[in-house]
N, C-alpha and C positions, 0 to 999 in steps of 0.2 A: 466783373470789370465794367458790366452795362451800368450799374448800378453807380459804380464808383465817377464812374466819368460822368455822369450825370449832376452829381451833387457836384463834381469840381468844377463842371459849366454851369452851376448856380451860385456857387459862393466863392470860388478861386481855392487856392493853396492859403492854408490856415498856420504851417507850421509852427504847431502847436506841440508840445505841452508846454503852457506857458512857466519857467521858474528860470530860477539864474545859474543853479548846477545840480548834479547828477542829484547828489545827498537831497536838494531840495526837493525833488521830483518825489524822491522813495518819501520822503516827510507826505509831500502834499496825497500820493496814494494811500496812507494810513488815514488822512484826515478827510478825503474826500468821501470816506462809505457814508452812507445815508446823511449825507446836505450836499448845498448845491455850490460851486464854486468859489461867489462873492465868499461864502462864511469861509474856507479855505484860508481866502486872500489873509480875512481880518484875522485869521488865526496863525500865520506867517508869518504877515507882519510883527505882530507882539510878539514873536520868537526870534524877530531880526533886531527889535527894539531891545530886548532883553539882553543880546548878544551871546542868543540860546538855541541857534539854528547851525547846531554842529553835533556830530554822535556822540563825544566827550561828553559836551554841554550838558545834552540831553539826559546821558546814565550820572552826571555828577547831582542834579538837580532834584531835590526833595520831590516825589512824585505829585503832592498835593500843589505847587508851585507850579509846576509843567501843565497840570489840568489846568488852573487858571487861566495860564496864558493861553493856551487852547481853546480857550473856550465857549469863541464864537463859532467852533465850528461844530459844537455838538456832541453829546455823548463823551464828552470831557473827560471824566475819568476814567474809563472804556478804553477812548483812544488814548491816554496819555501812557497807560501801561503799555497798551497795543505798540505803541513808540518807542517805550524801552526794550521791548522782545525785540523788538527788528534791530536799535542800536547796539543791545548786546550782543545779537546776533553776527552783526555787522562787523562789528570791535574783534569778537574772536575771529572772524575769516581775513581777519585786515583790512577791512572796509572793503567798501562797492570794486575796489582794483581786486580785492582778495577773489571778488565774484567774478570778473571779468577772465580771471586765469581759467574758472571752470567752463565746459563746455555749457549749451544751452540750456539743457537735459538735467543735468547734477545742482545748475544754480538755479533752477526752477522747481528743484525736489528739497534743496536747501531752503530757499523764501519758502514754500509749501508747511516745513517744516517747524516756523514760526508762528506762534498761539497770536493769533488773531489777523492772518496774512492769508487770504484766500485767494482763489485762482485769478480773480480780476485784481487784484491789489498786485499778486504777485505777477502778473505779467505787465500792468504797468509799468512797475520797476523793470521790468525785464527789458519789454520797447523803450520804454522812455529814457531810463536813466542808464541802462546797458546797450543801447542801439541792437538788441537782438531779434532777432525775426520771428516774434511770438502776435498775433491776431488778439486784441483784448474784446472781450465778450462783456457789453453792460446792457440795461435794464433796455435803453435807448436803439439798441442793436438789435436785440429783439425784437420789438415793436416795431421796426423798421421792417424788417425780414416777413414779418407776420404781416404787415400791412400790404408789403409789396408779392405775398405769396409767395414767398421765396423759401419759409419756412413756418411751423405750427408755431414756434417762438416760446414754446415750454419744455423743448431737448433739452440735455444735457449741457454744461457746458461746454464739456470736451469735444461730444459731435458738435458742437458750431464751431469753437475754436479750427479743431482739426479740418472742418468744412471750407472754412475761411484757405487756410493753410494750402489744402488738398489744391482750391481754385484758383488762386494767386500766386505773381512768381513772388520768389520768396526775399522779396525787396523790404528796408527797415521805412524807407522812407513814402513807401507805398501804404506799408499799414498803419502809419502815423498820422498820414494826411488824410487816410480812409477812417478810420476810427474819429479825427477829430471833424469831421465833414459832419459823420454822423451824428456828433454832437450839437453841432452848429444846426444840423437838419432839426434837432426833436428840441432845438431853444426857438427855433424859428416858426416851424409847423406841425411838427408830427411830436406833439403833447400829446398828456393821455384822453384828452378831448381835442382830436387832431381841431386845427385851422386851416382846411381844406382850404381858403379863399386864395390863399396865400402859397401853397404849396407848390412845388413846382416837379411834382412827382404825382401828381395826382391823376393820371390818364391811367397808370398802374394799378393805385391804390385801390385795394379792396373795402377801403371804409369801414374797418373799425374801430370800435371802441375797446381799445386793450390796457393794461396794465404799462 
């Protein structure tokens, strides 16, 4: 919590995840694995221009068509299937409300259960688009942890997740604001060649150079 309150008296409440609805969120966490947000943006966009940013849309849609429009965000044709496994996925439970009737547990063993939807993907969806009280664990989180000593920052996912969990009350609006701080932290200063000058956590930092 030292931590958390720290970064929210450096950069305020971010209430973030930035999209316009739930569907959008589960979209943007498929598209977000390896690039960085702008590519996101531009790959949403031309799914909103298409008039292709719905799970119908998405499963009616020639799969070579779908990578297209995606395809500023990278790894195109990777993600554009990655996109149909979650929409089909989605369509047989009756979309994101089908998820919302299961407990936490069940719809995080469901998303898990999705060929190419891994723990941070699927907890995204989980906080972001289901308001559930699940901790997202990224690259950024890490290297925070590690920096600040807080942890070796090559655990498990699950020990940090659960880590997170264990220390924090089990607030939706806490690990949202905490998670996207930490975001805002490693665009600001804590790169994988931190910018100590700038930091404002840097009395802590251990000063390295991490992944």
């Amino acid at each position: 919590m030292a931590l958390y309150e720290d970064l929210l008296a450096l950069y305020g409440a971010q209430s973030w995840w930035p999209a316009d609805s739930p569907f959008e969120v589960a979209v943007g966490a498929i598209l977000t694995q390896n690039t960085n947000w702008s590519n996101v943006e531009r790959a949403l966009e031309r799914l909103k221009a298409a008039e292709a940013l719905g799970c119908e849309a998405i499963l009616a849609m020639d799969v070579a068509r779908l990578a297209e429009l995606i395809r500023p965000a990278g790894y195109y044709n990777l993600k554009a299937q990655r996109l149909r496994n979650l929409c089909r996925y989605l369509s047989e439970m009756g979309g994101l409300q089908g998820l919302r009737a299961l407990s936490c547990a069940q719809a995080r063993e469901g998303l898990l259960g999705v060929k190419g939807v891994g723990p941070e993907t699927a907890d995204d969806i989980l906080l972001f688009a289901l308001d559930r009280p699940v901790f997202v664990i990224d690259a950024y989180t890490r290297r925070l942890l590690r920096r600040q000593g807080l942890a070796r920052g090559d655990e498990p996912y699950e020990v940090l997740r659960q880590g997170f969990e264990q220390a924090l009350p089990a607030d939706v609006r806490l690990f949202k604001e905490y998670h996207a701080l930490i975001v805002e932290h490693a665009k600001r200063a804590c790169r994988k060649r931190a910018d100590c000058a700038v930091c404002g956590l840097s009395e802590h930092c251990l000063r390295l150079e991490v992944e």
